[in-house]
C-alpha positions as CSV (number, residue, x, y, z in Angstrom):
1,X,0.0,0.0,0.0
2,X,0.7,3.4,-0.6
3,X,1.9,6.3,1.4
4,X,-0.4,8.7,1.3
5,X,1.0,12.0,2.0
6,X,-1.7,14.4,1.2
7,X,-5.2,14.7,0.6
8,X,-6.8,17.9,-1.3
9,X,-9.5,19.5,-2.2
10,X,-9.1,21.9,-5.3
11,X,-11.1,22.1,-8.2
12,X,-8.5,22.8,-10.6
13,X,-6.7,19.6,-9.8
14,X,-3.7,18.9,-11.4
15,X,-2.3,22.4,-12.0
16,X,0.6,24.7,-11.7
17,X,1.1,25.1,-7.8
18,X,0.0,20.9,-7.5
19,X,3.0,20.5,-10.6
20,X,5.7,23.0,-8.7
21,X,4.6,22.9,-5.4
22,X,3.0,20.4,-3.9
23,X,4.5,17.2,-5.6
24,X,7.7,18.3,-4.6
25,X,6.7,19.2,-1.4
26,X,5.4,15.4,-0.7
27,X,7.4,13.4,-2.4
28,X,4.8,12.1,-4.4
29,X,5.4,9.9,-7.6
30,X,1.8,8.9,-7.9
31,X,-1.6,11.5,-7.9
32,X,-5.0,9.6,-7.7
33,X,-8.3,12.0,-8.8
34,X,-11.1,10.4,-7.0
35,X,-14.0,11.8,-9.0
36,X,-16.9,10.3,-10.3
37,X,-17.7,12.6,-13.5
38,X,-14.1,12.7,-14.3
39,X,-13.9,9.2,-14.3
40,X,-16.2,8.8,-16.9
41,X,-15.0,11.4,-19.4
42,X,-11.7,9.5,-20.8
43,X,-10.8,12.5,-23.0
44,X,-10.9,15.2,-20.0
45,X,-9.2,12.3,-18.2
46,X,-6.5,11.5,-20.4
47,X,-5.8,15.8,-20.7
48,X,-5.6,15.9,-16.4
49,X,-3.5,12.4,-16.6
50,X,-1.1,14.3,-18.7
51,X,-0.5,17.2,-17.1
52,X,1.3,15.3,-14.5
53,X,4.6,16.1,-14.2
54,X,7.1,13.5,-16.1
55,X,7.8,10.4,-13.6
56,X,4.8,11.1,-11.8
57,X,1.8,8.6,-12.2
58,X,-1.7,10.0,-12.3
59,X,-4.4,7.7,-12.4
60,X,-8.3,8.7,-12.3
61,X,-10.7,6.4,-10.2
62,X,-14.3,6.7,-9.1
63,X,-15.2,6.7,-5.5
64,X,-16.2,3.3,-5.4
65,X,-13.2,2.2,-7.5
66,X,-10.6,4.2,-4.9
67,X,-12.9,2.6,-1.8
68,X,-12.3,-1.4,-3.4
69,X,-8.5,-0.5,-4.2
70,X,-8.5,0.8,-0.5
71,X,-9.6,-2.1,0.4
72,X,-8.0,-4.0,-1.3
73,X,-4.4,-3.0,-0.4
74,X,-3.7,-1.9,-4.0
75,X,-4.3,1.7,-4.1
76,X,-1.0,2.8,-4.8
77,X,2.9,2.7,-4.4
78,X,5.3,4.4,-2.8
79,X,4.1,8.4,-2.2
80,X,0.6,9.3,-3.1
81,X,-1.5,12.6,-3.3
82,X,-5.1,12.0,-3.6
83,X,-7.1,14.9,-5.1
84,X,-10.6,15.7,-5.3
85,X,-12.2,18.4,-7.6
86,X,-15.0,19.2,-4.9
87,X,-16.3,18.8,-1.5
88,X,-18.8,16.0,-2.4
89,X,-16.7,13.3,-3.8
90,X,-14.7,13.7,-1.1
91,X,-17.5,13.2,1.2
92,X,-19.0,10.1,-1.0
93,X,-15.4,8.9,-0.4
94,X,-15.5,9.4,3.2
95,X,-18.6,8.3,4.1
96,X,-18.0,5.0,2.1
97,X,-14.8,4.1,4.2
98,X,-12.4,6.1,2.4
99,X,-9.9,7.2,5.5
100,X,-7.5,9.8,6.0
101,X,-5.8,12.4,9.1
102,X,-5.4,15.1,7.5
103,X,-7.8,17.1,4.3
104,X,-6.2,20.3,2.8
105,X,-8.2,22.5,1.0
106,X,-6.8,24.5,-2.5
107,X,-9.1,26.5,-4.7
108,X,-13.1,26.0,-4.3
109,X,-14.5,29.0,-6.5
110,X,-17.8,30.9,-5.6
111,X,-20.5,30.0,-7.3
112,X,-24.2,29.7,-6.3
113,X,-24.9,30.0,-2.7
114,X,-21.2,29.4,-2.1
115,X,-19.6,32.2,-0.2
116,X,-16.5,33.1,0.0
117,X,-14.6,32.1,3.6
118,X,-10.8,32.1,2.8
119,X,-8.6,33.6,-0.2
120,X,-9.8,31.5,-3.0
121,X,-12.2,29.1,-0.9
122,X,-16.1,28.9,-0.7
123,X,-18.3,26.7,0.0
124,X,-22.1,26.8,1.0
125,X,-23.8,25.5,4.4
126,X,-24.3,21.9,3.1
127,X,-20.5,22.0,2.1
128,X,-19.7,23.4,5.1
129,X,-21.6,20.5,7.1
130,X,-19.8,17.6,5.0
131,X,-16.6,19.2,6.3
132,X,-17.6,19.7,9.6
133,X,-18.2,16.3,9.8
134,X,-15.3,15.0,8.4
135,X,-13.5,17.1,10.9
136,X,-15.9,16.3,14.1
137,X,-14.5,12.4,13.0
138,X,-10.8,13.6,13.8
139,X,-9.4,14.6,10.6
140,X,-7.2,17.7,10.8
141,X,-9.2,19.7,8.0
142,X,-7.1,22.9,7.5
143,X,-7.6,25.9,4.2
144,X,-4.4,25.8,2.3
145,X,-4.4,27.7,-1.3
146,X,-0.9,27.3,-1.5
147,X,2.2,26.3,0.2
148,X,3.4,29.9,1.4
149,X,0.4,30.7,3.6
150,X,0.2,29.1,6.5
151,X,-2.7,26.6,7.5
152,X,-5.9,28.1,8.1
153,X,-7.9,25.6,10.4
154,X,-11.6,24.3,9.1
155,X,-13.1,25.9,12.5
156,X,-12.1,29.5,12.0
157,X,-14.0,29.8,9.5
158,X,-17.5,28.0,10.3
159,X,-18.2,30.9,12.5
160,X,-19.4,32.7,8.7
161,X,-22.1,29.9,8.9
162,X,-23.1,29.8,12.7
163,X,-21.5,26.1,13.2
């Protein structure tokens, strides 16, 4: 089994700061996208797959394909970033077993009732109770755009919705 050495939220993915910043940062030689539309759209999967960075392996799975590999003891090797595009796929993921200490979150745009609660994050009350969950469970959920800024944790900024 892999080492899993970070788990993120950001709906852009596989992109310039994951490429130059994060990878590097964790080591990682293998980046799993646990989404469930993604998974079925080879050609949008085939452009994320190669925009990881050469020597890097980047494979896309569904929820319930990651939660059988996790089960299985054949998620991954060696150093592995999992990344999701949005808050509910993470939860599916969650909810169906899918374990983890620590959940970063990257860019969540506004959009709909979404407001905005830290740099580039939003996220709307129902978004804001999936995490709150997550977190009541004992994962360290922390706001994290980018590796300069420090750790914002998931609790500072429920206050915007009362929780």
């Amino acid at each position: 089994m892999g080492n899993i050495k970070l788990v993120r939220i950001d709906s852009r993915l596989i992109h310039g700061q994951v490429i130059t910043k994060w990878i590097p940062i964790t080591g990682s030689k293998t980046v799993i996208i646990i989404d469930d539309e993604l998974y079925k759209d080879d050609f949008m999967g085939q452009i994320y797959a190669s925009a990881a960075p050469k020597g890097v392996k980047c494979s896309i799975l569904s929820v319930n394909e990651a939660i059988k590999r996790l089960q299985e003891d054949r998620l991954s090797e060696g150093n592995t970033m999992i990344l999701f595009q949005d808050i509910e796929n993470c939860y599916q993921a969650f909810k169906k077993g899918f374990t983890f200490n620590d959940l970063q979150l990257g860019e969540l745009p506004k959009k709909g009732e979404r407001i905005n609660v830290f740099k580039a994050i939003s996220f709307d009350l129902s978004e804001a109770l999936k995490l709150k969950e997550i977190s009541d469970s004992g994962v360290d959920v922390v706001l994290q755009p980018v590796p300069e800024l420090s750790k914002t944790k998931l609790e500072k900024v429920l206050k915007q919705f009362k929780l």
